[in-house]
C-alpha positions in Angstrom: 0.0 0.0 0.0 3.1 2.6 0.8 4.7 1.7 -2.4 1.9 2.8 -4.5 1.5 6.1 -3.0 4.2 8.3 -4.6 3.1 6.6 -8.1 -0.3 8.4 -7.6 0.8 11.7 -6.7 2.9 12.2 -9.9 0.3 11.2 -11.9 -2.4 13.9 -10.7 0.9 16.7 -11.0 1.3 15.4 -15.1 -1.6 17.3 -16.3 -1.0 19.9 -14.2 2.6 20.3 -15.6 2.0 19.6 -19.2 -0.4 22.9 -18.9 2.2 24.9 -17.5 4.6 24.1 -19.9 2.0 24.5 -23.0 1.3 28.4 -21.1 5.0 28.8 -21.1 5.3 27.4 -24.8 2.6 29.9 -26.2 4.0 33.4 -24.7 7.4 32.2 -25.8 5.8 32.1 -28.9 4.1 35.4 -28.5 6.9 37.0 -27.5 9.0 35.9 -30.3 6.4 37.5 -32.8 8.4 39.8 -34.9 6.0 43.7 -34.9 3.8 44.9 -37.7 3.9 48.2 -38.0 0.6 49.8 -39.3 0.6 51.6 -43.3 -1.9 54.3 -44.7 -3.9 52.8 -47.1 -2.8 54.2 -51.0 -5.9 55.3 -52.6 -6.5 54.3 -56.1 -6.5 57.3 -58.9 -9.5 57.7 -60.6 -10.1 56.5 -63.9 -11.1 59.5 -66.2 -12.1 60.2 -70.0 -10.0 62.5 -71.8 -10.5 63.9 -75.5 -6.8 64.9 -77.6 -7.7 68.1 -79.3 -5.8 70.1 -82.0 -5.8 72.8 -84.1 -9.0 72.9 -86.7 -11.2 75.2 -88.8 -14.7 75.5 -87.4 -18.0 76.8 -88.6 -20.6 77.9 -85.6 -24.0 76.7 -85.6 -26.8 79.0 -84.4 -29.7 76.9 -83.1 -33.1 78.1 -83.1 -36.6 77.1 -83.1 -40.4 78.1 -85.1 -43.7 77.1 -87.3 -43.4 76.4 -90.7 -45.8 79.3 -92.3 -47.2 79.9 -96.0 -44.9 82.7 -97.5 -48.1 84.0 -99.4 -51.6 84.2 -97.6 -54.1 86.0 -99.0 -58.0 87.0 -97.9 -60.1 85.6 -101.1 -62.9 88.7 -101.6 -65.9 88.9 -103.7 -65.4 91.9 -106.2 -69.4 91.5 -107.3 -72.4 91.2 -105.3 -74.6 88.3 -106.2 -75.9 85.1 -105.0 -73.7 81.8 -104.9 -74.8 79.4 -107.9 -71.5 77.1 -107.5 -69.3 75.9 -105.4 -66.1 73.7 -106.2 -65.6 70.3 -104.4 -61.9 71.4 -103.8 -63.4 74.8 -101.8 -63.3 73.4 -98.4 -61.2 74.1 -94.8 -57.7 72.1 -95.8 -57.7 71.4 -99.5 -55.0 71.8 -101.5 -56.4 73.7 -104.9 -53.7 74.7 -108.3 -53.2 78.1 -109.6 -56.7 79.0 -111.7 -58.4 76.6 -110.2 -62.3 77.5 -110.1 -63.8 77.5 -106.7 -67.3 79.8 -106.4 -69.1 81.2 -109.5 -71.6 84.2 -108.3 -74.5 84.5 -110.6 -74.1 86.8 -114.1 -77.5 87.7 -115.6 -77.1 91.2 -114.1 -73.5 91.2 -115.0 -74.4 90.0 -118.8 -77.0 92.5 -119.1 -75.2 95.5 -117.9 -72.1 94.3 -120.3 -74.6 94.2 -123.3 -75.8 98.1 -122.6 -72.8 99.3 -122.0 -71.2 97.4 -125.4 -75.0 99.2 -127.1 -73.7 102.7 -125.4 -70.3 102.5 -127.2 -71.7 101.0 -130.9 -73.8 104.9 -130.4 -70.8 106.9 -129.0 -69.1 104.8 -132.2 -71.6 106.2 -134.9 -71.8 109.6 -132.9 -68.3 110.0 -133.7 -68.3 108.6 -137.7 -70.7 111.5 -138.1 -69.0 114.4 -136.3 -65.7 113.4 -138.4 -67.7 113.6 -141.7 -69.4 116.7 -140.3 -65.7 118.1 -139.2 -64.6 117.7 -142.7 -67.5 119.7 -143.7 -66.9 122.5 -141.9 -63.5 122.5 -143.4 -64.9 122.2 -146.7 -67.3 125.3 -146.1 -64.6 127.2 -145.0 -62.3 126.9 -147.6 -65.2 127.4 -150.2 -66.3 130.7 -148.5 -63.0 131.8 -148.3 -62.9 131.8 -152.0 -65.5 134.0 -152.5 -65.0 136.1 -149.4 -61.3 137.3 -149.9 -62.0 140.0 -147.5 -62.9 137.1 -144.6 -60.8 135.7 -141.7 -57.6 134.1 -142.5 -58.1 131.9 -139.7 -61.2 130.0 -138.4 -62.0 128.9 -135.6 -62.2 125.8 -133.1 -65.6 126.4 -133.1 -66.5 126.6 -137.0 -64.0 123.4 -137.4 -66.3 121.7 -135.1 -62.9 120.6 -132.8 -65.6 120.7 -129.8 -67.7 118.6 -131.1 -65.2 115.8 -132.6 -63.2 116.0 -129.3 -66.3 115.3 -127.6 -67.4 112.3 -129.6 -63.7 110.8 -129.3 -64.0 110.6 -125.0 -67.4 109.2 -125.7 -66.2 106.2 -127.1 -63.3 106.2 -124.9 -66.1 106.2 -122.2 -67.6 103.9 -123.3 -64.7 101.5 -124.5 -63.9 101.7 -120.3 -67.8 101.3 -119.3 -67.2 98.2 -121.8 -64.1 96.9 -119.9 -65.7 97.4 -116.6 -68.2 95.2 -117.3 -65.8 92.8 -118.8 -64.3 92.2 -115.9 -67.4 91.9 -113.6 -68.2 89.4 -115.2 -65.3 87.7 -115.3 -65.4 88.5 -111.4 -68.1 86.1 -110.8 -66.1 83.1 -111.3 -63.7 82.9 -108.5 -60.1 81.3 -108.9 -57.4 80.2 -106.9 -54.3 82.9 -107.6 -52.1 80.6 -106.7 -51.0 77.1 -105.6 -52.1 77.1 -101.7 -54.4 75.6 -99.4 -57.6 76.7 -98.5 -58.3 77.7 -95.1 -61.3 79.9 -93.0 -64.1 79.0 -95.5 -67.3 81.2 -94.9 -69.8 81.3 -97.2 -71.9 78.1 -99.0 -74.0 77.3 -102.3 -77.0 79.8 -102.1 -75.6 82.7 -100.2 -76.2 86.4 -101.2 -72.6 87.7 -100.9 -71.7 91.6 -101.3 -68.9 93.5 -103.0 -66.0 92.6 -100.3 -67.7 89.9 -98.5 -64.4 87.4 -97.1 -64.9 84.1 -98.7 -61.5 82.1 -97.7 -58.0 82.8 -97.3 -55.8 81.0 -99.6 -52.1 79.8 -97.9 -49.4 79.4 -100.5 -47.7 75.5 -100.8 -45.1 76.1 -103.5 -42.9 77.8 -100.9 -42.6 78.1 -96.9 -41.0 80.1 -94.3 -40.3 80.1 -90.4 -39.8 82.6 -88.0 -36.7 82.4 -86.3 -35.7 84.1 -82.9 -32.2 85.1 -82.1 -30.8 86.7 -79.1 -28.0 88.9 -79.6 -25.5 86.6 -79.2 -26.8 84.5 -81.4 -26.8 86.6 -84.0 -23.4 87.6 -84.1 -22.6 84.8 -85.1 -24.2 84.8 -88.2 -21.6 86.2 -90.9 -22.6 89.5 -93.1 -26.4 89.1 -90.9 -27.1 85.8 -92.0 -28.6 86.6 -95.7 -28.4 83.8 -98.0 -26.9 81.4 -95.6 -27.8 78.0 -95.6 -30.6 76.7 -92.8 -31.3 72.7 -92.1 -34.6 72.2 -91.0 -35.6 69.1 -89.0 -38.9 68.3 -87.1 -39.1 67.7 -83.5 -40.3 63.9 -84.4 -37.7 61.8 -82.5 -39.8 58.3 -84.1 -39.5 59.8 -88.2 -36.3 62.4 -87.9 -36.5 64.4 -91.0 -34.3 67.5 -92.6 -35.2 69.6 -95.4 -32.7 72.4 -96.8 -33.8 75.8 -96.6 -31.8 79.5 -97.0 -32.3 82.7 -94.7 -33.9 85.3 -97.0 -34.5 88.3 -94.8 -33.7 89.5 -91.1 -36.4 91.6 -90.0 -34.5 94.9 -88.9 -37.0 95.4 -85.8 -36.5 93.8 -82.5 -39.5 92.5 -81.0 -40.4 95.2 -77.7 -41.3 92.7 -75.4 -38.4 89.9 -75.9 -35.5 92.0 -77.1 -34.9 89.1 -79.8 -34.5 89.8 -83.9 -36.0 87.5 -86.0 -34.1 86.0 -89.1 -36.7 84.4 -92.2 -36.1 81.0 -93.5 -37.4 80.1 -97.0 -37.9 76.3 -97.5 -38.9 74.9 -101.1 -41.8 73.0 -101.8 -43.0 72.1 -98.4 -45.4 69.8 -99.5 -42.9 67.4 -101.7 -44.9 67.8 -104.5 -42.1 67.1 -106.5 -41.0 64.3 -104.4 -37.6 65.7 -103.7 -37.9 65.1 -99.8 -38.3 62.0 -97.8 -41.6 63.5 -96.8 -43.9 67.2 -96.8 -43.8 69.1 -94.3 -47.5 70.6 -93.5 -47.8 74.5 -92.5 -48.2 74.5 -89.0 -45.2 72.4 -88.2 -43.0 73.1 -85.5 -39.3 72.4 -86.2 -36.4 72.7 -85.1 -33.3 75.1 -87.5 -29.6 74.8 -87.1 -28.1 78.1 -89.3 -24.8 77.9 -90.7 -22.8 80.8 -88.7 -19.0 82.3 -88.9 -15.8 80.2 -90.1 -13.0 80.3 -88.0 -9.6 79.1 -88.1 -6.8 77.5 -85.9 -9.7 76.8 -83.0 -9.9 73.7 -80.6 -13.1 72.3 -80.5 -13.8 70.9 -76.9 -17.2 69.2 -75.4 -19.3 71.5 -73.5 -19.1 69.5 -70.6 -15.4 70.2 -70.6 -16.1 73.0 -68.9 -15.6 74.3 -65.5 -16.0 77.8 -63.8 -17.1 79.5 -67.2 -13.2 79.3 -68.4 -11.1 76.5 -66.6 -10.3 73.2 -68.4 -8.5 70.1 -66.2 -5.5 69.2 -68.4 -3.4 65.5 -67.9 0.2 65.7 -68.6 2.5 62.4 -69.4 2.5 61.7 -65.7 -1.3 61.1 -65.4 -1.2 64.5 -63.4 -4.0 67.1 -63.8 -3.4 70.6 -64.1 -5.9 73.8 -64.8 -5.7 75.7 -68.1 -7.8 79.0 -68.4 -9.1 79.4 -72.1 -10.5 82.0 -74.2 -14.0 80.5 -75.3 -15.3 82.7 -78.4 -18.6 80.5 -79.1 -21.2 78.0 -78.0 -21.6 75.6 -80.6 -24.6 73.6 -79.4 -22.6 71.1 -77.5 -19.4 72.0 -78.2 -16.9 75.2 -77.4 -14.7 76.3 -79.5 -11.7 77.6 -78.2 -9.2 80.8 -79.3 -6.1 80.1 -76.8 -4.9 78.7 -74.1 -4.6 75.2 -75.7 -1.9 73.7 -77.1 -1.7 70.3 -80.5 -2.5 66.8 -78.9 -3.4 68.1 -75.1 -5.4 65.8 -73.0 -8.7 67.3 -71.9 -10.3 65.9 -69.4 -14.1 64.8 -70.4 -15.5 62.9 -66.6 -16.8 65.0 -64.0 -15.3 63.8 -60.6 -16.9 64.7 -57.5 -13.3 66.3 -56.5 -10.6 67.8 -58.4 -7.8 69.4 -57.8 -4.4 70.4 -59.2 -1.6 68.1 -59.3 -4.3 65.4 -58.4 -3.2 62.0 -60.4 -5.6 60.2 -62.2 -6.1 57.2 -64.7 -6.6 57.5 -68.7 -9.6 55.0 -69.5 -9.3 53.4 -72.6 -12.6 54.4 -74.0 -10.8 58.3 -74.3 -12.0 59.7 -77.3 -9.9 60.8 -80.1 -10.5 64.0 -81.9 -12.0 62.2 -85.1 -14.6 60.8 -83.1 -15.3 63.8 -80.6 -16.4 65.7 -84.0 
């Protein structure tokens, strides 16, 4: 039983001692452990677009918008009072109707009858004056025979005995007449109603039946062979129009994002007044056949349309042409040297050109401008080129 007894003792000390000695093991270990010191975390550049720019001619665009309008429009008037005895299928709100085309006729017994008196009044005024020419020579005759046998009579006789009265009277009675004669011509002629020219009719007011007066409105007629639109421009717009703008070329496209269509047209006045209330000038754009009746367009282009213009402005030379939204702080550009570094570069900006600038100075051949936005930037900031960078080719 004493034997045994030490036996036991060291057995219940092992674990004890095998968990000392793994404790000592593990600070040893700990202790060993070489330090780690702590680093700032590098941030990564940002990636940015840039365009290269260089040296170019340019041509501003002034940008403006209006309605197509008729360039003729004309009030279609009775000329004769009568009562309405036709009336053309083509006279109605929205029709298109050709030059001469007939569209009312008025009735014309009283305009027959008064041409047949007044073409009886100048056959009389006629004969009047046959007989005052025979009796003129007459006179002349009698003058000369009395003469003859008078030698101690007047050498001269007068208006009176050569009957110049009377024949000078006769001769405005047919010319009287001969007008009395055209008059009536034409009043008859006045009641059938044409069109004056190609157009549209529009504001029909009167119907088959209806007593009309001399100037009673019937319709207006709007003009389809050529169109124009109104064009606002500020000030600034329009100086950049070269010698005002006359003659220069305008494209017209509607406002149609589903059937995008241009049509050619040419500025053929500015109106020299301002309008009071907006300060703005307004240049005139003629377009060509708005209707395609000669099917030169991909489609017509009805009165009433509104449409976008883009007018051809000045040239210039030896400009940069950047992207508007280049821009920062009216005049400041961000610039990217070889070292990926950005700098700022103040420019002289002598346009707008819809989306683009185009710049005088401050830019130099093959300069990286900076295209993204970033929510900070500064100078000497680095920064990453992205591979979708445009090139000036495709900036254009």
């Amino acid at each position: 039983m004493t034997t045994n007894k030490p036996s036991s003792i060291l057995l219940k000390l092992l674990p004890i001692a095998m968990v000392m000695l793994a404790v000592a093991t593990a600070y040893l270990m700990i202790s060993a452990k070489p330090e780690i010191k702590p680093r700032p975390p590098t941030p990564a550049a940002p990636l940015v677009e840039v365009i290269i720019v260089k040296r170019e001619s340019a041509q501003a665009l002034v940008y403006s918008q209006g309605t197509i309008e008729a360039s003729r429009k004309t009030k279609i008037i009775s000329e004769v009072s009568g009562r309405i005895t036709w009336v053309s299928e083509k006279f109605k709100n929205g029709v298109m109707v050709s030059k001469n085309d007939a569209l009312l006729r008025i009735e014309a017994l009283d305009f027959q009858a008064a041409l047949a008196v007044t073409k009886a009044d100048l056959r009389n005024a006629e004969l009047n004056l046959m007989e005052e020419e025979i009796r003129s020579k007459q006179a002349l005759a009698d003058w000369k025979l009395a003469q003859k046998f008078n030698p101690k009579a007047t050498k001269h006789a007068t208006a009176l005995t050569m009957r110049k009265p009377h024949l000078a009277s006769a001769v405005a009675a047919v010319e009287a007449n001969n007008a009395r004669v055209a008059l009536a011509t034409k009043n008859l002629q006045r009641t059938h109603i044409t069109a004056a020219f190609n157009g549209i009719i529009e504001g029909k007011s009167v119907e088959l039946g209806q007593y009309i007066t001399l100037g009673s409105p019937l319709a207006t007629l709007l003009s389809t062979d050529e169109a124009e639109v109104r064009l606002p421009l500020s000030e600034e717009d329009f100086n950049k129009l070269q010698d005002d703008g006359l003659g220069v070329a305008v494209t017209i496209s509607t406002t149609n994002r589903l059937h995008p269509s241009s049509w050619s047209a040419r500025v053929s006045r500015v109106e020299k007044n301002r309008d009071p209330s907006t300060r703005l000038r307004y240049a005139v754009a003629t377009l060509q056949d708005p209707y395609n009746t000669n099917k030169k367009h991909p489609r017509s282009l009805p009165l009433g349309t509104f449409v976008n213009a883009a007018i051809k402005g000045r040239q210039y030379e030896g400009v940069f042409r950047v992207p508007l939204n280049a821009l920062h702080e009216n005049n400041l550009l961000f610039i990217v040297d070889a070292s990926e570094t950005l700098h700022t570069r103040s420019v002289e900006v002598i346009r707008l050109d819809g989306t683009h600038l185009i710049v005088s100075s401050g830019l130099n051949d093959d300069e990286k401008i900076v295209l993204t936005r970033l929510p900070i930037m500064t100078k000497n900031m680095k920064v990453r080129i992205s591979t979708k960078s445009i090139t000036p080719q495709e900036g254009h």
